[in-house]
C-alpha positions in Angstrom: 66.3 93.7 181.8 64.7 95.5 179.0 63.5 98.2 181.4 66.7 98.1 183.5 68.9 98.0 180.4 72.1 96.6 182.1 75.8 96.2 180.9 75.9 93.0 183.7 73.9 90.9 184.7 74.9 89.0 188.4 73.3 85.5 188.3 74.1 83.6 192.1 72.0 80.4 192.7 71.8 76.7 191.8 71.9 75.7 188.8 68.2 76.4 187.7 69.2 79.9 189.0 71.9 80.1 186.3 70.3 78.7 183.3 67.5 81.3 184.0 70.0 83.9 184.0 71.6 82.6 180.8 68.7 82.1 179.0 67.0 85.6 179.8 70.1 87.4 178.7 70.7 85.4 175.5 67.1 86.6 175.0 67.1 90.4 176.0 70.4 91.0 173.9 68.8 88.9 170.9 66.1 91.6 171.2 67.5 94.7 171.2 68.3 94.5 167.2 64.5 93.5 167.0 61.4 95.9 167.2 60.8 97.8 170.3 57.7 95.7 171.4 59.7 92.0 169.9 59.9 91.1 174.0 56.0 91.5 174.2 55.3 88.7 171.9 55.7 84.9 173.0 55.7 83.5 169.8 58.9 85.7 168.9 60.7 84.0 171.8 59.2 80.6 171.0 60.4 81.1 167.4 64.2 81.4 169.1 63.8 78.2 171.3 63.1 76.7 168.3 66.6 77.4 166.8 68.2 77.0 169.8 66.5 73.2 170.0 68.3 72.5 166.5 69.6 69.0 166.5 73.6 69.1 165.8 76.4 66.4 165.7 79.1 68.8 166.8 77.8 72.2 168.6 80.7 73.7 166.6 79.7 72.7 163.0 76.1 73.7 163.9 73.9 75.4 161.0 72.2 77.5 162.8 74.4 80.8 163.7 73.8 83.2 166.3 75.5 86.3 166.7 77.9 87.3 169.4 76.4 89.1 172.7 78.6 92.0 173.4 76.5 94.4 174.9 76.3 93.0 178.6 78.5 90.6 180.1 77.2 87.7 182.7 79.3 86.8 185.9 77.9 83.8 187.6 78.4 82.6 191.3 77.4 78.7 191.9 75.6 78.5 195.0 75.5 74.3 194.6 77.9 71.9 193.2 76.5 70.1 190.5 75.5 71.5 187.2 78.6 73.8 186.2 76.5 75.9 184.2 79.0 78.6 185.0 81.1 77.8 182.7 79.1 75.9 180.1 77.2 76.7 176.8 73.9 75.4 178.1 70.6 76.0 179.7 67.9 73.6 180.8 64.3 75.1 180.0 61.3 73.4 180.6 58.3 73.4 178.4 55.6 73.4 180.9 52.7 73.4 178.2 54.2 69.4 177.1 56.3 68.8 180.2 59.7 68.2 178.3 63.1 69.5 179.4 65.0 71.0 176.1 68.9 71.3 176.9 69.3 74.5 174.8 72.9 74.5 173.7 75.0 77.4 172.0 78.6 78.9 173.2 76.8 82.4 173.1 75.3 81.2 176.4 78.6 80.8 178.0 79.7 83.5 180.8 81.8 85.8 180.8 82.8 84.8 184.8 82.5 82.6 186.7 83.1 83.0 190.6 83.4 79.7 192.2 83.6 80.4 195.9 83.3 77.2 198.8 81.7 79.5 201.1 77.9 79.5 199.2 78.0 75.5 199.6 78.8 75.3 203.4 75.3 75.6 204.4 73.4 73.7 201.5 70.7 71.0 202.7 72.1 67.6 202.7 69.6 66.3 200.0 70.8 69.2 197.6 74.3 68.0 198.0 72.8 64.1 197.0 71.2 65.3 194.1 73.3 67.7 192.8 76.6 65.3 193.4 75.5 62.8 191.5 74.3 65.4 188.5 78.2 66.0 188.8 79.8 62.6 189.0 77.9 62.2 186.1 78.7 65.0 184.0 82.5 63.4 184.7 81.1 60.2 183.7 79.6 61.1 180.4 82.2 63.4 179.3 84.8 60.9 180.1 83.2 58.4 177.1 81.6 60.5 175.2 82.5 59.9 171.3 83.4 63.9 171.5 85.9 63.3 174.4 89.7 64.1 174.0 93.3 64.0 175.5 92.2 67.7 176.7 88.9 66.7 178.3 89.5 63.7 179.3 91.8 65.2 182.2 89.0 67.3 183.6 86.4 64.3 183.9 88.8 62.3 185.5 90.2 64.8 188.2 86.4 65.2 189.0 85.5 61.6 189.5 88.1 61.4 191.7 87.2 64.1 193.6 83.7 63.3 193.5 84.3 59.6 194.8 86.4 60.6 197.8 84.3 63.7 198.7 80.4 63.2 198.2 80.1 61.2 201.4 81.7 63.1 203.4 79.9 66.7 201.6 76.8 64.5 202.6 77.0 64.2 206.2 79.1 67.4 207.0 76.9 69.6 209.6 77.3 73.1 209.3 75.9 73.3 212.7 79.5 71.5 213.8 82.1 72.3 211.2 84.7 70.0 210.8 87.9 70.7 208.6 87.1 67.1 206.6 83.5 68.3 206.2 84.7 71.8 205.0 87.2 70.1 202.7 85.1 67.9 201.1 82.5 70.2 200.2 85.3 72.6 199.1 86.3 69.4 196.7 82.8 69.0 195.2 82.2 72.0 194.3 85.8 72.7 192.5 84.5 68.7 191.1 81.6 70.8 189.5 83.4 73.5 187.8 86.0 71.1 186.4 83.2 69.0 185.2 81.1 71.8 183.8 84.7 72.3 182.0 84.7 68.9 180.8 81.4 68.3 179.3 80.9 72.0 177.6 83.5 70.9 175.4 82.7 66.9 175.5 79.0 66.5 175.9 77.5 64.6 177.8 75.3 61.0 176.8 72.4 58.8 177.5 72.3 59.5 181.2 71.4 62.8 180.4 68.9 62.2 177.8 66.3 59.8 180.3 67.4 61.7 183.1 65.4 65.0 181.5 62.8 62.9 180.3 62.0 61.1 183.9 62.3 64.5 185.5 59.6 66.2 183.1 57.2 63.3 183.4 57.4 62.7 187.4 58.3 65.9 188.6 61.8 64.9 190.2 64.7 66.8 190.7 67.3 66.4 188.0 69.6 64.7 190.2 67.8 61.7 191.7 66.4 61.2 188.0 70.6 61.2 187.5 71.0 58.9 189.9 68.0 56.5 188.9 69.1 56.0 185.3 73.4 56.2 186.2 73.8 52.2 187.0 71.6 51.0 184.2 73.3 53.6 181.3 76.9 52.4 182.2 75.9 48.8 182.1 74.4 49.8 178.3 77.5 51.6 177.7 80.4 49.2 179.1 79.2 46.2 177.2 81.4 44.7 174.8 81.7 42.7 171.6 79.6 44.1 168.0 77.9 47.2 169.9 76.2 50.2 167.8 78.3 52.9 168.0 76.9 56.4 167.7 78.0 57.8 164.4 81.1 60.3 164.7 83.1 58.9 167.3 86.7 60.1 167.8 88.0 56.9 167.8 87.9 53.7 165.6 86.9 50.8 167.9 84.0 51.0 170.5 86.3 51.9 173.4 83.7 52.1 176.4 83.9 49.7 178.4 87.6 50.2 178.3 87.2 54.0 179.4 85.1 53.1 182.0 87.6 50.2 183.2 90.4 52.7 183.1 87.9 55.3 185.3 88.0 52.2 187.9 91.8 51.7 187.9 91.8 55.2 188.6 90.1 54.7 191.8 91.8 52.0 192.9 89.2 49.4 192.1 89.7 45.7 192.2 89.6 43.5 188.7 91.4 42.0 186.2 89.5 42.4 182.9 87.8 45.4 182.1 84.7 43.6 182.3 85.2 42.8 186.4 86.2 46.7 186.6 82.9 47.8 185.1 81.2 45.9 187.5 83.1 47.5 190.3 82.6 51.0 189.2 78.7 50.7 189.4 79.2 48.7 192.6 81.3 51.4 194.0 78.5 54.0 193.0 76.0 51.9 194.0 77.6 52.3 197.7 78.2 55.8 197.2 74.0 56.0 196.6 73.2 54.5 199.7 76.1 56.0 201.7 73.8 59.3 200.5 70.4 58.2 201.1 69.4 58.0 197.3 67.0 55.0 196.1 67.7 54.8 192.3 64.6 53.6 191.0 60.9 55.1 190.3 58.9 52.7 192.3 60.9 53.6 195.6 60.4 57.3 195.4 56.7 56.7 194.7 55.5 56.3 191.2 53.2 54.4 190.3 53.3 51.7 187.5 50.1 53.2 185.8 51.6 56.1 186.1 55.3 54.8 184.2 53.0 52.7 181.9 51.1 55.9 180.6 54.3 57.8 180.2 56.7 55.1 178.9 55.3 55.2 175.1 56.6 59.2 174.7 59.4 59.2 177.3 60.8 56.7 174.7 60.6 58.8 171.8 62.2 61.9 173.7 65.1 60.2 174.8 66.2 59.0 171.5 65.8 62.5 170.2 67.1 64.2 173.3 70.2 66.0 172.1 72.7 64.4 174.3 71.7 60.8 172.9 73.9 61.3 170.0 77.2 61.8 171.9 76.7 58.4 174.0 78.9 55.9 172.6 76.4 53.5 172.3 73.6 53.8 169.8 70.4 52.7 171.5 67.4 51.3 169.3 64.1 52.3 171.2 63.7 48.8 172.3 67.2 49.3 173.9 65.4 52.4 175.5 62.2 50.8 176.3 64.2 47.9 177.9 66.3 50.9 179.8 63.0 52.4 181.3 61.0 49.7 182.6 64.6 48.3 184.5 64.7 51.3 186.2 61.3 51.1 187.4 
């Protein structure tokens, strides 16, 4: 960029693809009111991680400011549906020197555009549409019960979990080899799903499935999705308990109102129960069928680590999730026994 000097930058791809895109243009413009030679240095660009890793309650009350990019504009063309990082404020980085994934977060990162055309995802690999469809159902999810949700989010998570649950199957075992209208629709559906998600949780957040699901992918090496769908079940059991919970400081609300957001997520669907308690349950069965109807074994041991390997890596995976940015719009406050407890059930 700095020898090309553009005015846009075209960013088409998953969403690693994106973020990169994001990122390296949040960092060229940053640099053009720095030295000549500012881009030459890593420890200048480290220094801006840094800020952008600040911890905040509300990214809108932040303390750290950044100034407005206005110099090139960034139109981005989703060729997955899963992460809507065309139309959020973040980026996923990984440090490769400790092996830890920051979500870097500021509304500068945002696009300009986003295009979100159905013909990139017709001919995406069947495990991609897995992975990437369960990062989506649960950005919908998380957004849905966040302590930042609203009555104008709210509607976006819940238009995407329906989509998701009548789609992903169908997305899963479409072959673009023999198209099918149902097989075209449905992956036409998840990937409007992603967008409206991506919609959802920019201004929502997301929560506790997020913050292991980074944490399990930079210590085993798994894509973000099936660390999404290993730690999904065990996070909304967590969440939709009821009685004298912790809730997260801040919430939007007065009473710990999980387990009813999640029941009304069920009703939604169609669901069978008569407390919110037996709807819970048949959410995460639901998703639990939805896994298998998709191929996905939610837990560590099945996809081949090893318990040496989980025992060396539990002690700081533990740490990192209860720092992890998006722990602190879950609705429930874990302890890190709570998180230790999480960790080894999903092994």
């Amino acid at each position: 960029m700095k020898k090309f000097t553009p005015d846009t930058i075209i960013a088409i791809g998953g969403g690693s693809a994106l973020d990169v895109a994001k990122i390296s243009r949040y960092i060229y413009e940053y640099s053009l009111d720095e030295a000549d030679d500012w881009l030459d240095n890593y420890d200048n660009v480290s220094e801006l991680f840094k800020e952008l890793q600040q911890k905040f309650v509300d990214i809108r009350k932040r303390i750290v400011k950044f100034k407005h990019e206005t110099r090139t504009s960034l139109i981005c063309i989703p060729t997955t549906s899963g992460t809507g990082s065309e139309v959020t404020p973040y980026a996923v980085i990984t440090d490769d020197k400790q092996h830890v994934k920051y979500p870097l977060t500021d509304y500068e990162l945002t696009p300009q555009v986003a295009i979100v055309d159905p013909a990139f995802v017709m001919t995406v690999p069947k495990h991609t549409v897995a992975f990437s469809g369960f990062d989506c159902l649960s950005h919908s999810l998380e957004s849905y019960v966040s302590v930042a949700a609203s009555d104008f989010t709210r509607p976006w998570s819940l238009k995407a979990i329906q989509l998701i649950m009548n789609n992903l199957e169908a997305s899963y075992k479409y072959d673009p080899k023999h198209p099918t209208y149902e097989g075209e629709k449905a992956r036409e559906n998840m990937h409007y799903a992603a967008t409206l998600a991506g919609m959802a949780f920019a201004n929502a957040f997301l929560g506790l499935n997020h913050s292991i699901a980074h944490k399990l992918g930079g210590a085993f090496g798994f894509p973000h999705g099936l660390c999404i769908s290993i730690s999904m079940l065990p996070v909304i059991k967590f969440n939709g308990a009821s009685g004298n919970v912790k809730r997260t400081p801040y919430p939007r609300y007065e009473v710990y109102r999980a387990q009813k957001d999640y029941a009304d997520i069920a009703r939604s669907l169609g669901l069978p129960g008569k407390t919110d308690a037996e709807l819970v349950d048949s959410l995460c069965k639901r998703i639990s069928e939805l896994m298998k109807a998709c191929d996905i074994k939610p837990s560590l041991s099945a996809n081949g680590v090893t318990k040496e390997a989980f025992d060396a890596a539990l002690p700081s995976m533990i740490d990192r999730v209860y720092d992890d940015q998006c722990t602190v719009q879950n609705p429930r406050q874990p302890s890190m026994v709570e998180i230790k407890q999480l960790l080894e059930g999903m092994f």
